[in-house]
Each structure stands twice: as structure tokens, then as C-alpha cells.
C-alpha positions as CSV (number, residue, x, y, z in Angstrom):
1,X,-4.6,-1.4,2.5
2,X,-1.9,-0.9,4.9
3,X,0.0,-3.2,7.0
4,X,1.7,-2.0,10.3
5,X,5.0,-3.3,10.0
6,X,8.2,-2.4,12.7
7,X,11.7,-1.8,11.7
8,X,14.6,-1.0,14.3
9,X,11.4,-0.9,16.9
10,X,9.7,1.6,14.9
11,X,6.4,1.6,13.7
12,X,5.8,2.3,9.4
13,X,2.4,2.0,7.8
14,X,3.2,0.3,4.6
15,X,1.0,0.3,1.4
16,X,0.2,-2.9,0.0
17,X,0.5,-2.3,-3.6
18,X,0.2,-5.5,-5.8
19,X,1.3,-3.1,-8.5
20,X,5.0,-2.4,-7.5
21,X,7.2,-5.2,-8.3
22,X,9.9,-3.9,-5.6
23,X,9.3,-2.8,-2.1
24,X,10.3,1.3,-1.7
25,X,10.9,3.7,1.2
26,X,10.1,7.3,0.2
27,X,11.5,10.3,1.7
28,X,9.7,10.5,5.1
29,X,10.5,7.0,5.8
30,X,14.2,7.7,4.4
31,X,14.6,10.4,6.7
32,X,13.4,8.4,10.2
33,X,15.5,5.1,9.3
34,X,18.6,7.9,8.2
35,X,18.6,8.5,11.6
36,X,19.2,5.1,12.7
37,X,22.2,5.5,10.9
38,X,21.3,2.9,8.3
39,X,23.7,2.3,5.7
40,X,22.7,3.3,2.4
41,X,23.6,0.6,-0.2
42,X,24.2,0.9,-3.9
43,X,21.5,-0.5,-6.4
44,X,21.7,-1.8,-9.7
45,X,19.1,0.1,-11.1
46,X,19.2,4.3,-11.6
47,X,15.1,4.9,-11.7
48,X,11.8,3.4,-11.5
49,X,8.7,4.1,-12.7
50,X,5.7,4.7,-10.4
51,X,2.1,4.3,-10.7
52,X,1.5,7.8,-12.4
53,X,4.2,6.7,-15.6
54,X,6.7,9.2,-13.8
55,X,10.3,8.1,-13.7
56,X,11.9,8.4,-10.3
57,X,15.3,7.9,-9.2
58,X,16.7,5.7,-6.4
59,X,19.3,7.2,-4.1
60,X,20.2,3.3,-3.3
61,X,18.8,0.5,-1.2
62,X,19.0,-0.5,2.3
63,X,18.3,-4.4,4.0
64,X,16.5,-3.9,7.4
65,X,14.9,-6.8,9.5
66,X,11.4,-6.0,9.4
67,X,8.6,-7.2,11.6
68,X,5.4,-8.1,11.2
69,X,3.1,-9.0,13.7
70,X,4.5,-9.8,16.9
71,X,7.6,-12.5,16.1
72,X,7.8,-12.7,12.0
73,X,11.2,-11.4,11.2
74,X,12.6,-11.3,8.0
75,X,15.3,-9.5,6.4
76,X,13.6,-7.4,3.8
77,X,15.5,-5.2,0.8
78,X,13.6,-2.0,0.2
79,X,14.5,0.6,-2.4
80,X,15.1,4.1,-1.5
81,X,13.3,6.6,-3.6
82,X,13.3,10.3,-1.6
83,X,10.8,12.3,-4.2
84,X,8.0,9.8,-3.3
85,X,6.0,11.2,-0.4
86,X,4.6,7.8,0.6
87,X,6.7,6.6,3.9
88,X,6.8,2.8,3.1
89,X,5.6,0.7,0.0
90,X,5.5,-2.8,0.4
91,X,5.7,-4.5,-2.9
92,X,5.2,-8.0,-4.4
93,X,8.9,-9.0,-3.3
94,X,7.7,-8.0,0.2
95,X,4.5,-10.0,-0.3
96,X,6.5,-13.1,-1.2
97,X,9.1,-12.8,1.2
98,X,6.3,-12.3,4.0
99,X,4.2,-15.1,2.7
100,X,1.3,-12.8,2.6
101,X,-2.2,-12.8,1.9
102,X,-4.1,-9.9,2.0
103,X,-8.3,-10.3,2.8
104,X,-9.9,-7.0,1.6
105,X,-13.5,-8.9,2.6
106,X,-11.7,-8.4,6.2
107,X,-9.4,-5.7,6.0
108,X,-6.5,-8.4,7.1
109,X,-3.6,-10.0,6.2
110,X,-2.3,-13.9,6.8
111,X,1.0,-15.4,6.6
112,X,2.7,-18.6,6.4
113,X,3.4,-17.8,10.4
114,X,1.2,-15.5,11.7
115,X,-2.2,-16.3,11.6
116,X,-3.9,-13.3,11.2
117,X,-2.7,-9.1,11.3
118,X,-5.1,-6.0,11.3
119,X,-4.4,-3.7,9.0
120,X,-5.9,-1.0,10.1
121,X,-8.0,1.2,12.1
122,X,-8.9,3.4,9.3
123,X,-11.7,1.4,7.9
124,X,-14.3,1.7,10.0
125,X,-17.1,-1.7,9.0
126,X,-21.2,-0.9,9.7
127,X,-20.7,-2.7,13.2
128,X,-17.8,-0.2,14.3
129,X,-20.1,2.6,14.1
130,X,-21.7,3.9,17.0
131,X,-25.7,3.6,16.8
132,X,-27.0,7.0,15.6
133,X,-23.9,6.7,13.0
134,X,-25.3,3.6,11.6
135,X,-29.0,5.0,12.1
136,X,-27.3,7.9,9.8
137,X,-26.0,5.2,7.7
138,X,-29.1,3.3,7.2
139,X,-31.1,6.1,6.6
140,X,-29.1,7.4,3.5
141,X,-29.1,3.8,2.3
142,X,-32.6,3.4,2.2
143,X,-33.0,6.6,1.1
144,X,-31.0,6.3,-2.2
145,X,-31.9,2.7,-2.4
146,X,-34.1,2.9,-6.1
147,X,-30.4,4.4,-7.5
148,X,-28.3,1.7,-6.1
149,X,-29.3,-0.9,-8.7
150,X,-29.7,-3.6,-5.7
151,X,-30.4,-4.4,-1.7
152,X,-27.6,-2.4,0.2
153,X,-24.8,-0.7,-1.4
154,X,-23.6,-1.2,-5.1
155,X,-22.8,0.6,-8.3
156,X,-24.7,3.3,-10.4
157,X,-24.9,4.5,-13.6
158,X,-26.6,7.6,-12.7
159,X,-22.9,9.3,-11.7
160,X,-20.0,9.7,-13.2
161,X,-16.8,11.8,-12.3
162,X,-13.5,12.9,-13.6
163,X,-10.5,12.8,-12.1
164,X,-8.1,15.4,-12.8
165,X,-4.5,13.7,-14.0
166,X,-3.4,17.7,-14.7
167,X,-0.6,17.2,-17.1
168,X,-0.4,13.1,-17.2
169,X,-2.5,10.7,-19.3
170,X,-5.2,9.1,-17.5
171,X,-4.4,5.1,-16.9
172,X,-7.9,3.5,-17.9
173,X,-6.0,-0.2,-17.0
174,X,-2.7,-1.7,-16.1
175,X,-1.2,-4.9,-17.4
176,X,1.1,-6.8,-15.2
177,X,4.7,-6.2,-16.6
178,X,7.6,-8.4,-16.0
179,X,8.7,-8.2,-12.3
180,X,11.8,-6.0,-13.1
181,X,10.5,-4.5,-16.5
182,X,9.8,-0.8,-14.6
183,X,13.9,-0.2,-13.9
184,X,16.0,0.7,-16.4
185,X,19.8,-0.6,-15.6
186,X,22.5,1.7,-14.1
């Protein structure tokens, strides 16, 4: 999911990722808030791993007020780590410091403050679609409906995939590390 956040007056899509104990800024969003002249702070850690096991290393970090919705403002530390190509990812410190709570049932997120943001308009639910869409929709549903397992959408065992890692491990499950155990000390 992906929470439209502003910084500076700028709009960033960040990615909610309950797996990334800190909050990061890759090298797209690096380059836009560079710009802005932002001062780039030291950090007191050299690397981090990412979600693939791949050690990557932080240039420094930066403290921007960020905004979410249209009058929650908080100060908000981000990592900056250029090799990443994702523009913004907003972290459990983020989540905490943002009171929030995402709703994947309704592709939304609440706060302590704000009652209730969107997302995003990339999810598109059965009632956005445009009638012959969900006539489309509907159709396939029923068509494939003996393979489903149950009424309406669900799981099957009749398909399985593989997804290419190329040279990396596959990562079958994660366990929740410590909040800072990913960073190895400068």
C-alpha cells in the first residue's frame, strides 16, 4: 500500500512496509529533495539490509516535516539510501511517529489526528469498475468458479508458480528482528 505523503509541498508515494524498521529515501526521492537543498546529515549506521538480504549503504540521513493528510505535520528522520530505486519507504518508525493504521479491507489509513487518508487510486474495488468491466469480471468469476475452492474469489491448488530470485535465495518467511538488528554500526 502506498500513502501520499508531502514534504517541502511536494508530493512522494511512500510504501508502507511493516518490514523495514527505519523509514528510507532511495535515489529518486534523494535526487528531488537534493534539490531543495536539504542538508544531508551523518548517520550512525554505514548499511542496511533490504528485503532481498542485500546489504546497502546509507549516504546519511535527512529530518524533513512531512505531511500527511491535509494538517498532520510531524518532523520525520528518513534514511538515505541512493542504490534503492523505490522513491520513499515509510517504515515502522514512520508508522509510530504518524500514529498509523493501515486498513487493507479499505485500502486506507487512520491516525491518531486524521480520521481517515486514501491511499491510493491504484486499486481499483468491483464497484470502481465501469459496467461491461465488471460484466467481464463476473463472467471470468463464474466461469472459473468449480477451481476457486469457494463463492467469489479465493485460493487454488490447481496453480502454482515460481518466482525467479536469479542469484538470491528465495525467502519462504520472515521473522520480525529487533528494530535496529538490520544496521551494522559505523
Amino acid at each position: 500500500m502506498y500513502l501520499p505523503v508531502s514534504m517541502f509541498g511536494r508530493l512522494y508515494y511512500g510504501l508502507l512496509d511493516y518490514w523495514a524498521g527505519v523509514s528510507v529515501i532511495g535515489g529518486e526521492g534523494w535526487a528531488r529533495l537534493s534539490r531543495l537543498r536539504v542538508p544531508l546529515l551523518s548517520s550512525d549506521y554505514t548499511t542496511v539490509k533490504v528485503a532481498n538480504g542485500q546489504l546497502c549503504q546509507i549516504s546519511g540521513t535527512v529530518q524533513v516535516p512531512v505531511t500527511v493528510g491535509d494538517e498532520f505535520v510531524r518532523l520525520a528522520r528518513f534514511c538515505i539510501v541512493p542504490s534503492l530505486t523505490s522513491e520513499l519507504i515509510l517504515g515502522i518508525d514512520f508508522w509510530k511517529l504518524m500514529n498509523i493504521v493501515p486498513d487493507v479491507t479499505t485500502i486506507t489509513c487512520s491516525t491518531a489526528l486524521v480520521d481517515s487518508i486514501e491511499i491510493s487510486d491504484l486499486v481499483v474495488g468491483h464497484d470502481s469498475l465501469t459496467s461491461t468491466d465488471r460484466a467481464r469480471l463476473d463472467s471470468l468469476v463464474n466461469k472459473y468458479k468449480a477451481t476457486l475452492g469457494r463463492p467469489g474469489l479465493g485460493c487454488t491448488h490447481l496453480v502454482k508458480h515460481r518466482i525467479d530470485t536469479v542469484d538470491a535465495e528465495p525467502v519462504r518467511s520472515r521473522i520480525l528482528q529487533n528494530f535496529w538488528t538490520s544496521f551494522i554500526r559505523v
